[in-house]
PDB file of N, CA, C and O in Angstrom:
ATOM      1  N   UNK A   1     -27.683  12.381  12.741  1.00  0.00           N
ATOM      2  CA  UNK A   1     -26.875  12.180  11.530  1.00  0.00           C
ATOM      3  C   UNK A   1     -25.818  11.095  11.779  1.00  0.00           C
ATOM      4  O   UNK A   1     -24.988  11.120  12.688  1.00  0.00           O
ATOM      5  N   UNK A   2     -25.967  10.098  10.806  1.00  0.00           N
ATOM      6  CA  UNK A   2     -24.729   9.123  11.489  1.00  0.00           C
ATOM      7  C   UNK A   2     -23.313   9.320  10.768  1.00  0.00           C
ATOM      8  O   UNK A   2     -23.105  10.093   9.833  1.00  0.00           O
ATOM      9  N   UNK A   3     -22.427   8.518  11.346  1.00  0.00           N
ATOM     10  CA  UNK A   3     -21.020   9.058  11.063  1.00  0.00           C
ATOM     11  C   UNK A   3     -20.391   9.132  10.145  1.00  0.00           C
ATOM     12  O   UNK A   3     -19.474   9.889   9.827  1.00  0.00           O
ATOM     13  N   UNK A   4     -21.268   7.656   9.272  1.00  0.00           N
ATOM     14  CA  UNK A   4     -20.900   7.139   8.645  1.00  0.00           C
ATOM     15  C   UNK A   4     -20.117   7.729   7.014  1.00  0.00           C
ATOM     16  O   UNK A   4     -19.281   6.971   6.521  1.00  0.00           O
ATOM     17  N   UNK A   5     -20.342   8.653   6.497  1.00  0.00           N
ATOM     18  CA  UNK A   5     -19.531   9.524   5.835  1.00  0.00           C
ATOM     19  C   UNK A   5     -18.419   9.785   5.982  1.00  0.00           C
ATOM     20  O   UNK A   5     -17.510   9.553   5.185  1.00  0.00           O
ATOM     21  N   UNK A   6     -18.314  10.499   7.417  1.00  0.00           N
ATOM     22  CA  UNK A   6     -16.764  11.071   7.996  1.00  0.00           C
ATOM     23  C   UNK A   6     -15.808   9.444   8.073  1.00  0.00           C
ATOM     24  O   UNK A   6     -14.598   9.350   7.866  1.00  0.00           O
ATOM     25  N   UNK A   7     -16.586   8.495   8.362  1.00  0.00           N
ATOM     26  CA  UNK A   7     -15.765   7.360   8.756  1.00  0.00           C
ATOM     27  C   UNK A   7     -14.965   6.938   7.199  1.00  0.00           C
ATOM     28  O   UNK A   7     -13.803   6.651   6.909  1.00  0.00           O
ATOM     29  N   UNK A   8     -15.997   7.047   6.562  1.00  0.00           N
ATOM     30  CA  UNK A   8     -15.857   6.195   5.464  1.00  0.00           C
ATOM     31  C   UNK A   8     -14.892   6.952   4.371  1.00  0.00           C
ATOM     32  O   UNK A   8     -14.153   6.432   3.535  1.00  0.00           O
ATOM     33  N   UNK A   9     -15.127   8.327   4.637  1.00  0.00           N
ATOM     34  CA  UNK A   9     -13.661   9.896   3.858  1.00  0.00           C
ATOM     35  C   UNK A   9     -12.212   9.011   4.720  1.00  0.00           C
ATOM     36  O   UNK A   9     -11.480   8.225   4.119  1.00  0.00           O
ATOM     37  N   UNK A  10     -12.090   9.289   5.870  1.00  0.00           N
ATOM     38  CA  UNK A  10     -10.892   8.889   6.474  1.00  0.00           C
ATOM     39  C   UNK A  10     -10.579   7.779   6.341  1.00  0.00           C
ATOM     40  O   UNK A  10      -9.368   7.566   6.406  1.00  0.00           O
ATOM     41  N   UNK A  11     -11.371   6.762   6.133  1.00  0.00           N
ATOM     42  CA  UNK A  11     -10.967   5.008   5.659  1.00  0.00           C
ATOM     43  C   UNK A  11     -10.474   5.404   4.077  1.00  0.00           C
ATOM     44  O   UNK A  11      -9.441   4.856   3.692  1.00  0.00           O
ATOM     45  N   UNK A  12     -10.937   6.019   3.458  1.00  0.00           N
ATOM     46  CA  UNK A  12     -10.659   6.240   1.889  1.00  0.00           C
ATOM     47  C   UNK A  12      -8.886   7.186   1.827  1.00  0.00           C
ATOM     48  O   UNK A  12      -8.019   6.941   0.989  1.00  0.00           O
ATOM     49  N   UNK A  13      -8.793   8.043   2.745  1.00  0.00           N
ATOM     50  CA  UNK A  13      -7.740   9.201   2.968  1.00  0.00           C
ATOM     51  C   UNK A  13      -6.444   7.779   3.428  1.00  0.00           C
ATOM     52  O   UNK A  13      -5.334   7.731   2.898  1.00  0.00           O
ATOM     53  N   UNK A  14      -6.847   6.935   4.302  1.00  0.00           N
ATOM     54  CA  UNK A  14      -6.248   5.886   5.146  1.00  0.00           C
ATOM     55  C   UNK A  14      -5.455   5.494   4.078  1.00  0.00           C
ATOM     56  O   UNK A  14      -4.302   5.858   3.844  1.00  0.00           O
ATOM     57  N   UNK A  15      -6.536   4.303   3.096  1.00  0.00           N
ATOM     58  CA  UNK A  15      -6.259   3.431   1.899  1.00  0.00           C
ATOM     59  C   UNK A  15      -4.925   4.323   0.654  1.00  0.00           C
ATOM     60  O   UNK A  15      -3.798   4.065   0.231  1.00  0.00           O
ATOM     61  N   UNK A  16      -5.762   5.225   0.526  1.00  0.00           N
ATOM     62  CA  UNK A  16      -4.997   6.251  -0.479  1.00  0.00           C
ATOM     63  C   UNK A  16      -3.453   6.373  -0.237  1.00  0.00           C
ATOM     64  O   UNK A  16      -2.508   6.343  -1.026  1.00  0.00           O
ATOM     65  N   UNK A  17      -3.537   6.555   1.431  1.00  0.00           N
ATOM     66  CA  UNK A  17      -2.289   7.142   2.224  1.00  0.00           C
ATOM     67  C   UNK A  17      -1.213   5.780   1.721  1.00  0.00           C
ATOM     68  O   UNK A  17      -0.136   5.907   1.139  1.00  0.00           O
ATOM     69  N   UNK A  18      -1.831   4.577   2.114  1.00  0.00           N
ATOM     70  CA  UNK A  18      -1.020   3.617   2.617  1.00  0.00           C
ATOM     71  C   UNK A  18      -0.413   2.841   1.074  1.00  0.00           C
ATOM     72  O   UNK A  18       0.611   2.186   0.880  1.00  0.00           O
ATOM     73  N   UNK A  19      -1.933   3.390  -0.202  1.00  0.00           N
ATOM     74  CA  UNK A  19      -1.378   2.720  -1.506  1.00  0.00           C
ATOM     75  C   UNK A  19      -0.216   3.580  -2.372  1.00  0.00           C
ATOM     76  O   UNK A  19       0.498   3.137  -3.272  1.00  0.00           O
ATOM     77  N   UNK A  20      -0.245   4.906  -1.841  1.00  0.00           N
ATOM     78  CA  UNK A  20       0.990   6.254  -2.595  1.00  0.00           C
ATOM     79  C   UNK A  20       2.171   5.593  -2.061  1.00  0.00           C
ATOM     80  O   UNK A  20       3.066   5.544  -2.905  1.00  0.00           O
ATOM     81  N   UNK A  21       2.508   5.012  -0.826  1.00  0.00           N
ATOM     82  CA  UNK A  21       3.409   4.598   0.410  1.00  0.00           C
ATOM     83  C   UNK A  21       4.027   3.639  -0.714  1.00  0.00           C
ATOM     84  O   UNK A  21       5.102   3.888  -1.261  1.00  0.00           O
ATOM     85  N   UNK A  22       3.083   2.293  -1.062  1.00  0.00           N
ATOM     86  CA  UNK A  22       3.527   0.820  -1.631  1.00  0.00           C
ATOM     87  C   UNK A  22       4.208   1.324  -3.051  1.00  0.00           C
ATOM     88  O   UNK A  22       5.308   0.968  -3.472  1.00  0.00           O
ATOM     89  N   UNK A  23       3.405   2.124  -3.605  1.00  0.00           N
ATOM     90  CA  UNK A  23       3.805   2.961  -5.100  1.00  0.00           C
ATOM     91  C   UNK A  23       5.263   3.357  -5.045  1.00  0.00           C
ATOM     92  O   UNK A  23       6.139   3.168  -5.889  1.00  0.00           O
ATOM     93  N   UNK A  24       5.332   3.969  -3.824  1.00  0.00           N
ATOM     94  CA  UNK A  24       6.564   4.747  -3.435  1.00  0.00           C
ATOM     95  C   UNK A  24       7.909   3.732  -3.279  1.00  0.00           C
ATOM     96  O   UNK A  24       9.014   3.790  -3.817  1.00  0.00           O
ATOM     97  N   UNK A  25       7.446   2.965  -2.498  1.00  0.00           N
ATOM     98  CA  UNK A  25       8.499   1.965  -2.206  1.00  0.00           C
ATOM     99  C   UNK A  25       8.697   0.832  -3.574  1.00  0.00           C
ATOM    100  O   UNK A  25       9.774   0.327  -3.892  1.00  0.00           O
ATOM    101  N   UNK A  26       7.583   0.634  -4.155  1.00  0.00           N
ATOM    102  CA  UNK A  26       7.972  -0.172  -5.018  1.00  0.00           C
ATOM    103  C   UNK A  26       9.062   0.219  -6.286  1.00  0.00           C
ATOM    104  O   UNK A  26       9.754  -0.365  -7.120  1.00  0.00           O
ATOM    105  N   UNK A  27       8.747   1.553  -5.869  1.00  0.00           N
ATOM    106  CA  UNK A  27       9.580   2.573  -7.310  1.00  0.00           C
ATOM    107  C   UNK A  27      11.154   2.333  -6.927  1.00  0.00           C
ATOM    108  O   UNK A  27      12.021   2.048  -7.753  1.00  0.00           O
ATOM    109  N   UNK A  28      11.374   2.511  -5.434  1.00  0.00           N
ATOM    110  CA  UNK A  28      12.587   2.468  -4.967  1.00  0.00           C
ATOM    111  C   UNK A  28      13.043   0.885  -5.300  1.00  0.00           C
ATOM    112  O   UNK A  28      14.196   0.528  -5.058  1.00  0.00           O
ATOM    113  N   UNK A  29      12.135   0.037  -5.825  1.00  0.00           N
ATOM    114  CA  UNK A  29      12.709  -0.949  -5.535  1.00  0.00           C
ATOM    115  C   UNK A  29      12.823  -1.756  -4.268  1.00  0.00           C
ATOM    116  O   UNK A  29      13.447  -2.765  -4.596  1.00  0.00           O
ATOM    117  N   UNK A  30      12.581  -1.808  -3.194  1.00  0.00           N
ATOM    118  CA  UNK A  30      12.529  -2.275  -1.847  1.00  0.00           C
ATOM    119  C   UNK A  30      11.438  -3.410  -2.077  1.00  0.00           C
ATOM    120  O   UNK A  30      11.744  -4.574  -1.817  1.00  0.00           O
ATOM    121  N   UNK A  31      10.604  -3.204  -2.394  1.00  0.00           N
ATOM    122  CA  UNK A  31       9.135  -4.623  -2.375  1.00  0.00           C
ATOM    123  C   UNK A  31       9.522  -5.781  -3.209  1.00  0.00           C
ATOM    124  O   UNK A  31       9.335  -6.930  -2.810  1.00  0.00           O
ATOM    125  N   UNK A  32      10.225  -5.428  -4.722  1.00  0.00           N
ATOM    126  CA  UNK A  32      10.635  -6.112  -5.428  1.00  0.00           C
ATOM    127  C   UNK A  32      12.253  -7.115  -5.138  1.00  0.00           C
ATOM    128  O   UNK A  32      12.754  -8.170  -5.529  1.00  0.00           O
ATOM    129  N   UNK A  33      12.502  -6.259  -4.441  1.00  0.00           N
ATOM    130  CA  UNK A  33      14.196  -7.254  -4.230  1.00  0.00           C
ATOM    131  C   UNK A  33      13.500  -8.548  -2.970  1.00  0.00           C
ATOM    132  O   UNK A  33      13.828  -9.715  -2.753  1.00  0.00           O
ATOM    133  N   UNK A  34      12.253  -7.498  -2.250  1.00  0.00           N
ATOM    134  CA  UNK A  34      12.038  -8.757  -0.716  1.00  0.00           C
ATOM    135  C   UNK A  34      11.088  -9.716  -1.362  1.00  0.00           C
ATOM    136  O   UNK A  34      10.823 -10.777  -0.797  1.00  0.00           O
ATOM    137  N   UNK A  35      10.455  -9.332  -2.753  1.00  0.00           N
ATOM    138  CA  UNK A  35       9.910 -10.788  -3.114  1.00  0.00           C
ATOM    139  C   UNK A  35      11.139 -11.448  -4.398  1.00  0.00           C
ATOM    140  O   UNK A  35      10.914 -12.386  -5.163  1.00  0.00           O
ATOM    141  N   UNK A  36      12.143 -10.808  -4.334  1.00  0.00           N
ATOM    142  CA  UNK A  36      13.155 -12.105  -5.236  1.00  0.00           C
ATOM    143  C   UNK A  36      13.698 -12.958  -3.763  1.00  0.00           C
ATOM    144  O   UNK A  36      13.744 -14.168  -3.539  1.00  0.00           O
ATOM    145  N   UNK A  37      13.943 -12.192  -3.201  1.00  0.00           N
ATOM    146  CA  UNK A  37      14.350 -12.915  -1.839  1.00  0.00           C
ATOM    147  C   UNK A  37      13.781 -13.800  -1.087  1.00  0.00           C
ATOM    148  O   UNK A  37      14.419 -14.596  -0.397  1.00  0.00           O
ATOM    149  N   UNK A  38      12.038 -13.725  -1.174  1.00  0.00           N
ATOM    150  CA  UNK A  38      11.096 -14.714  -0.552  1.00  0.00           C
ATOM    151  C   UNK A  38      10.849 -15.444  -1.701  1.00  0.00           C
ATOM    152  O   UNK A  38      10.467 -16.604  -1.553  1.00  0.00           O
ATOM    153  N   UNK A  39      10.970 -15.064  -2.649  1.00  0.00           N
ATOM    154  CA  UNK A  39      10.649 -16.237  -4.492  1.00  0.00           C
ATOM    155  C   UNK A  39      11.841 -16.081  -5.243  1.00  0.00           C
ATOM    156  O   UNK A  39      11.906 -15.644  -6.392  1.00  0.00           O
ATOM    157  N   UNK A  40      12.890 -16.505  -4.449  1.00  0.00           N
ATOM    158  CA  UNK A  40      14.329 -16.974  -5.821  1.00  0.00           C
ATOM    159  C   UNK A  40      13.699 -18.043  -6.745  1.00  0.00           C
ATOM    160  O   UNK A  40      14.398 -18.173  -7.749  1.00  0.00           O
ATOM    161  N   UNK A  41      12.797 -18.716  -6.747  1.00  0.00           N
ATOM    162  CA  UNK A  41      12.394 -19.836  -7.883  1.00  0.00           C
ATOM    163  C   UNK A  41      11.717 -19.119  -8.968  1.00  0.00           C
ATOM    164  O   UNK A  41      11.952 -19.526 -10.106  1.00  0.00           O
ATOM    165  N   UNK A  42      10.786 -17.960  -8.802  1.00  0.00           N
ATOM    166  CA  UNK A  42      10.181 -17.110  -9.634  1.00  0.00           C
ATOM    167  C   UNK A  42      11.051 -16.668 -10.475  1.00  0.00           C
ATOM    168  O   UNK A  42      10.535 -16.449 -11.571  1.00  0.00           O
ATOM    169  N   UNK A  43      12.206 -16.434 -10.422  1.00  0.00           N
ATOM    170  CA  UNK A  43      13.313 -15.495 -10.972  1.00  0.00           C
ATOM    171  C   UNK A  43      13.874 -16.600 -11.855  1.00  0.00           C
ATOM    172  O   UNK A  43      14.850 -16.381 -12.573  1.00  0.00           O
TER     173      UNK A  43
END
């Protein structure tokens, strides 16, 4: 039986983990102030 299932649940659990994280932080505001800061011309 190859692994490939179990690999591919925990790559999906991984992704999920890491996109709730960006959601999270973006809510706080933190992602958005470091791209006015890397793009003051955007603004």
């Amino acid at each position: 039986t190859p692994p490939s299932p179990l690999i591919l649940g925990s790559t999906c659990v991984i992704i999920v983990g890491l996109w709730l994280v960006y959601k999270a932080e973006l809510k706080q505001g933190y992602i958005v102030k470091a791209k006015k800061v890397n793009k003051p011309a955007v603004n």
